[in-house]
GUPARO-590686 format. One record per atom (N, C-alpha, C): residue number from 1; residue in three letters; atom name; x, y, z. Coordinates in pm, whole numbers. Layout:
BEGIN
(NUM,'ALA','CA',(X,Y,Z)) ...
//
This chain:
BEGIN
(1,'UNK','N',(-734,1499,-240)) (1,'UNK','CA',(-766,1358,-232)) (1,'UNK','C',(-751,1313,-86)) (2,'UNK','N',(-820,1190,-43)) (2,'UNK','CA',(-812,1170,109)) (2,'UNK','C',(-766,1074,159)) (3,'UNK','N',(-674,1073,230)) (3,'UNK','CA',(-545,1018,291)) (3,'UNK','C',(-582,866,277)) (4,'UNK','N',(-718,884,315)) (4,'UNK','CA',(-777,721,351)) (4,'UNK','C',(-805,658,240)) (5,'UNK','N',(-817,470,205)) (5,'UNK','CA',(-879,441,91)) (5,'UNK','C',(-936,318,127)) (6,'UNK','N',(-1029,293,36)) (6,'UNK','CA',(-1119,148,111)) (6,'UNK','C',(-1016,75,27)) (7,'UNK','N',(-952,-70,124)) (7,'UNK','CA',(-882,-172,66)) (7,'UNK','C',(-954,-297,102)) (8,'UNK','N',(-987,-397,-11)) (8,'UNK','CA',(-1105,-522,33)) (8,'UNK','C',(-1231,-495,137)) (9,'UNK','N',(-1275,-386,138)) (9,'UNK','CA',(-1377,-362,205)) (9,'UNK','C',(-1397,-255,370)) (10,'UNK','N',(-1215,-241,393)) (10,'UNK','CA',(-1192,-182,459)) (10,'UNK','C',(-1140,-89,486)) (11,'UNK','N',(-1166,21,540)) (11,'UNK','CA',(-1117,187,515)) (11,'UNK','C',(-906,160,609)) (12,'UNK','N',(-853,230,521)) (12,'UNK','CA',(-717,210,561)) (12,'UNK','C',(-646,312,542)) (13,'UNK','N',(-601,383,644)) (13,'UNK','CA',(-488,500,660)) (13,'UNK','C',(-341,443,603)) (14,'UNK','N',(-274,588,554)) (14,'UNK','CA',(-204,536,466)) (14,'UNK','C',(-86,425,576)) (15,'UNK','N',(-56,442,728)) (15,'UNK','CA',(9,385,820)) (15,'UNK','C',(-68,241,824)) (16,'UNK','N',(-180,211,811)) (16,'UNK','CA',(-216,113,790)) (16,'UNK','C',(-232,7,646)) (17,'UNK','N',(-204,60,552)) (17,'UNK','CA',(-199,28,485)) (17,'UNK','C',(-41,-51,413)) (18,'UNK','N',(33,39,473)) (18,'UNK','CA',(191,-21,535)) (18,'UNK','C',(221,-102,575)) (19,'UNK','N',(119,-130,654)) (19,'UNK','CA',(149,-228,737)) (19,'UNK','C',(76,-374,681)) (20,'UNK','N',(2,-362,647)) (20,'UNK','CA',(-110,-466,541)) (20,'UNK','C',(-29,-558,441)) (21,'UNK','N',(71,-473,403)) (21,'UNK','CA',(192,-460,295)) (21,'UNK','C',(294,-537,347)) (22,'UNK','N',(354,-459,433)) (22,'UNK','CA',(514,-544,497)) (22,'UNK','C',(487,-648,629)) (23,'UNK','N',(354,-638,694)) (23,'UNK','CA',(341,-764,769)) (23,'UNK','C',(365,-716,931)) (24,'UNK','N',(370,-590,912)) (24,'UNK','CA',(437,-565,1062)) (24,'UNK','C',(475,-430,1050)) (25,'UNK','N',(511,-333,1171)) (25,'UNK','CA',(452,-206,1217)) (25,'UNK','C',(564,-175,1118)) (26,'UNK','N',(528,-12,1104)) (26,'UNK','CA',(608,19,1011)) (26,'UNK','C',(594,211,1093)) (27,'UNK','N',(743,265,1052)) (27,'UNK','CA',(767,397,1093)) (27,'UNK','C',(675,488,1065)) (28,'UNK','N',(656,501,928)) (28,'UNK','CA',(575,626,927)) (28,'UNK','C',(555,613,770)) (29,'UNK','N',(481,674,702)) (29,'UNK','CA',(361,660,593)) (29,'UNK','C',(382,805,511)) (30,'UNK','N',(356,777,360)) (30,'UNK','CA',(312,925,286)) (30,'UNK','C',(205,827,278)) (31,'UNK','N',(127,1006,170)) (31,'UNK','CA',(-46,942,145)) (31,'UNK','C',(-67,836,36)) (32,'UNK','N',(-131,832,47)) (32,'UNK','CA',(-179,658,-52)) (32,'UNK','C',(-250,723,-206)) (33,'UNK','N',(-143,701,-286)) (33,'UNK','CA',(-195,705,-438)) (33,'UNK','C',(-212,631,-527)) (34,'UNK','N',(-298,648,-631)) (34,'UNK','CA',(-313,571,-722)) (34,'UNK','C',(-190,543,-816)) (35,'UNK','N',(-167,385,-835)) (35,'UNK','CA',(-50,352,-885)) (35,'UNK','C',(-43,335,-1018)) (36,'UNK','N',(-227,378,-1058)) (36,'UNK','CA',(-213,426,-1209)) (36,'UNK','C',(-184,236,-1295)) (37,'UNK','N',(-226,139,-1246)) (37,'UNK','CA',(-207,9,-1283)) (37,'UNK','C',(-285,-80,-1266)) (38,'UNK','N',(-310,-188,-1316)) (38,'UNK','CA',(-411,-303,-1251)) (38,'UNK','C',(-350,-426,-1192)) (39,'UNK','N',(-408,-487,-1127)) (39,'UNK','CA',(-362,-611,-1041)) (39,'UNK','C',(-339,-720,-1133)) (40,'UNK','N',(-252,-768,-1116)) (40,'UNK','CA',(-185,-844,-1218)) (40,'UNK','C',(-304,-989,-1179)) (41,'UNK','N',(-344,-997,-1061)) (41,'UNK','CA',(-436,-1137,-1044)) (41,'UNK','C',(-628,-1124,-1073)) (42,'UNK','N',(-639,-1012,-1009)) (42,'UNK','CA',(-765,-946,-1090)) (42,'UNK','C',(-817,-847,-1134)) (43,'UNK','N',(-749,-789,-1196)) (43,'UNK','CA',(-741,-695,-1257)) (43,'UNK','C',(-795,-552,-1242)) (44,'UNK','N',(-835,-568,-1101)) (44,'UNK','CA',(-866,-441,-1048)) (44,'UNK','C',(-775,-323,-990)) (45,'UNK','N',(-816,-200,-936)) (45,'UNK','CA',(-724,-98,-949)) (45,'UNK','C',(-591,-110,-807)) (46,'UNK','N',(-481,-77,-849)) (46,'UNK','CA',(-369,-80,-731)) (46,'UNK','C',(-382,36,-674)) (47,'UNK','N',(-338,74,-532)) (47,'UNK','CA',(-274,176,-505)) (47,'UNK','C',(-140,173,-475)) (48,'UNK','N',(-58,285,-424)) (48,'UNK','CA',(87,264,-346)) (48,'UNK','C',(84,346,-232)) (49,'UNK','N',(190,346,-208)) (49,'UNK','CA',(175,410,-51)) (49,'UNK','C',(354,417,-25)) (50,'UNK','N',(422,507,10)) (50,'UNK','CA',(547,514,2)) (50,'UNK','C',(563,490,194)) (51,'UNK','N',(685,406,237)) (51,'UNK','CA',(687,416,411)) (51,'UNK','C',(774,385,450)) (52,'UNK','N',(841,379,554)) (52,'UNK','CA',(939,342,613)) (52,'UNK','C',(979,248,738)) (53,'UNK','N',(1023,108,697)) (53,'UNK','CA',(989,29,740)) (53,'UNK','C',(1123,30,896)) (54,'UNK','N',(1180,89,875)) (54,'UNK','CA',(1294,140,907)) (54,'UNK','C',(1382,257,943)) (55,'UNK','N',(1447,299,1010)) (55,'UNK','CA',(1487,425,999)) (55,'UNK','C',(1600,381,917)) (56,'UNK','N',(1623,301,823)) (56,'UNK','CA',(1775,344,690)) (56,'UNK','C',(1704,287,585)) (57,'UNK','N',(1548,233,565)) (57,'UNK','CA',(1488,193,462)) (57,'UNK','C',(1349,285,385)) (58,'UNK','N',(1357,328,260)) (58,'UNK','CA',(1203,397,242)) (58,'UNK','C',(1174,246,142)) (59,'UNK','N',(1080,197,139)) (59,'UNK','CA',(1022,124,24)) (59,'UNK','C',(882,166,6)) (60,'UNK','N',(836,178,-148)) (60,'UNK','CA',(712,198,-219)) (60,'UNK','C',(635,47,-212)) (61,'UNK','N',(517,76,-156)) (61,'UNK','CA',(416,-85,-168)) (61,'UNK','C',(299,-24,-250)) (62,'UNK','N',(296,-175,-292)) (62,'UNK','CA',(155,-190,-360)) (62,'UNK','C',(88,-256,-351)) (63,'UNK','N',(-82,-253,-320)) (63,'UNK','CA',(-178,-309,-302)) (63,'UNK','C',(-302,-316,-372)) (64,'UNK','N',(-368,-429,-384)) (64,'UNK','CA',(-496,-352,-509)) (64,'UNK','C',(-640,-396,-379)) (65,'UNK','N',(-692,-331,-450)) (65,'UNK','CA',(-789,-306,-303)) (65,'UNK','C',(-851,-394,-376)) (66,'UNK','N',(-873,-464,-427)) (66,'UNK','CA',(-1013,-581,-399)) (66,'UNK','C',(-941,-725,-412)) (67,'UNK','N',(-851,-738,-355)) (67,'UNK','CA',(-752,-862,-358)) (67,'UNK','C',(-669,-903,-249)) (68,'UNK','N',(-573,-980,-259)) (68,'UNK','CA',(-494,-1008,-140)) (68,'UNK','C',(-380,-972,-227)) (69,'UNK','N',(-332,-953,-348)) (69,'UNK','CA',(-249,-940,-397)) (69,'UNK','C',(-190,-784,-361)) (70,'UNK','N',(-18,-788,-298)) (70,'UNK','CA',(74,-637,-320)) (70,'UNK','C',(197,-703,-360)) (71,'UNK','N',(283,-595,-352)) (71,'UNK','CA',(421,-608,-377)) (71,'UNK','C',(501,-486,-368)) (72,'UNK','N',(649,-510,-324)) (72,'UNK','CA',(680,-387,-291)) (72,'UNK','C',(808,-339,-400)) (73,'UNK','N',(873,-231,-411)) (73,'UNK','CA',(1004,-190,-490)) (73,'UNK','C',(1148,-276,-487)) (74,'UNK','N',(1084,-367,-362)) (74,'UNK','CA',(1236,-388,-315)) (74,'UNK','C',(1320,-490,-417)) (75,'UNK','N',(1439,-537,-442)) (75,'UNK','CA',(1515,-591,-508)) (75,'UNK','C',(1444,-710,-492)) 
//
């Protein structure tokens, strides 16, 4: 599968897609998978993307590519 995924129209590495997510640069990225769910606002498909916003933080985000809607693991 390929690292990259179109999100709202735009092709996004999984480091970019991190960043889409938390608002601001982020350490470093796994690859971007399907989160196997639908968007709670339109019901189209999510992905996740696991990253590190931090060197003492990993958090899992989620985004659905045809929306503005994510959210992340955190408390």
């Amino acid at each position: 599968m390929s690292d990259n995924r179109v999100v709202q129209g735009r092709m996004q590495t999984p480091e970019s897609l991190a960043e889409l997510i938390e608002g601001e640069d982020v350490m470093d990225a796994e690859p971007i998978e399907d989160a196997d769910d639908d968007c709670p606002e339109c019901g189209e498909n999510v992905i996740s993307v696991g990253y590190m916003p931090s060197a003492l933080e990993f958090v899992t985000g989620f985004k659905c590519q045809e929306c503005d809607w994510s959210d992340t693991d955190r408390d």
